[in-house]
C-alpha positions as CSV (number, residue, x, y, z in Angstrom):
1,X,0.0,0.0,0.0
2,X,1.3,3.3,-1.0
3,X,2.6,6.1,1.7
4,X,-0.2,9.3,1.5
5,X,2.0,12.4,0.0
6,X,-0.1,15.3,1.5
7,X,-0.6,13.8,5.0
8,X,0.6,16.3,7.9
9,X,2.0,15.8,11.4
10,X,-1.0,17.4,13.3
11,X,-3.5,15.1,11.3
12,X,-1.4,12.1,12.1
13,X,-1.4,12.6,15.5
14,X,-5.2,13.0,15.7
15,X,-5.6,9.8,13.8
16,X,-2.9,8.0,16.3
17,X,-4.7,9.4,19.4
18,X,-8.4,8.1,17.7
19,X,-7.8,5.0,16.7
20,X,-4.3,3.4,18.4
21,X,-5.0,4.7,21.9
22,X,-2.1,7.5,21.7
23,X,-2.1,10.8,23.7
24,X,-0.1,13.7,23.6
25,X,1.7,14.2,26.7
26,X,4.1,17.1,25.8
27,X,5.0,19.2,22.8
28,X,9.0,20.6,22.3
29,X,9.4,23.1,19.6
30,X,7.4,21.5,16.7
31,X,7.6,18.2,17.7
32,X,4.7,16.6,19.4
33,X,5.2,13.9,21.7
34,X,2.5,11.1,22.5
35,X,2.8,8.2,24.8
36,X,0.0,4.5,24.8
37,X,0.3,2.4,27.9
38,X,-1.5,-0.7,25.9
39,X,-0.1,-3.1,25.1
40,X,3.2,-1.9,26.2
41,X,4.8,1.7,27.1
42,X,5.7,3.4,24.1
43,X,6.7,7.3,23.6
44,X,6.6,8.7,19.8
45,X,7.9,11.8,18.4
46,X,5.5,13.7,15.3
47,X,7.0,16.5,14.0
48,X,4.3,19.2,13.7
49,X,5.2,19.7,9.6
50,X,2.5,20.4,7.6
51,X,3.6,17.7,5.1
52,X,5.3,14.9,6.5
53,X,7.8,13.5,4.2
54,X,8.1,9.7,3.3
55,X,10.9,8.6,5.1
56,X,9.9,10.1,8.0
57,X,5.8,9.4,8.0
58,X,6.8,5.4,7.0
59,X,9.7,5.6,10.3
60,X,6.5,7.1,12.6
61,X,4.4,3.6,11.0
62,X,7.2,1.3,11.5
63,X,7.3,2.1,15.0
64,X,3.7,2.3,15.6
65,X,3.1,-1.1,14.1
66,X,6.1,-2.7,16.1
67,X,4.6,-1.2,19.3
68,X,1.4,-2.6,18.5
69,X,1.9,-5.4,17.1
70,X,0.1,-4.6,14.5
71,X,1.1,-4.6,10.4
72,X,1.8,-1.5,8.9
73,X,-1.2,-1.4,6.2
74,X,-3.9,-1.7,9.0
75,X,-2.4,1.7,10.2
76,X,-2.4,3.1,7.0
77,X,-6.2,1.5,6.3
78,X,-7.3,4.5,8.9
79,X,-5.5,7.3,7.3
């Protein structure tokens, strides 16, 4: 499944925190900073860009997926 090009980091965040249990917990400079407890701690950095590049946005999946235990193209099903 292809990356979305126009996708920014405010939206992805809202998306993360809706539907994969995420919160934001702090924000430095223009990097926002959410945290899930479920299944297991994790802590993700989204920079605040309005368009994520490719490298980055699929590095933000990668780790989301890992953490959830989840594949990669049922988090991008919900963007």
């Amino acid at each position: 499944m292809k990356l979305p090009r126009d996708l920014g980091g405010v939206e992805l965040a809202r998306l993360l925190c809706k539907h994969f249990g995420y919160r934001q917990v702090n924000q430095e400079g223009s990097h926002m900073i959410l945290q899930t407890d479920a299944p297991r701690s994790h802590r993700l950095s989204v920079p605040a860009h309005p368009v994520l590049r490719p490298g980055t946005l699929n590095a933000i999946l990668r780790a989301v997926a890992d953490a959830k235990g989840i594949a990669k193209e049922d988090i991008l099903r919900h963007l």
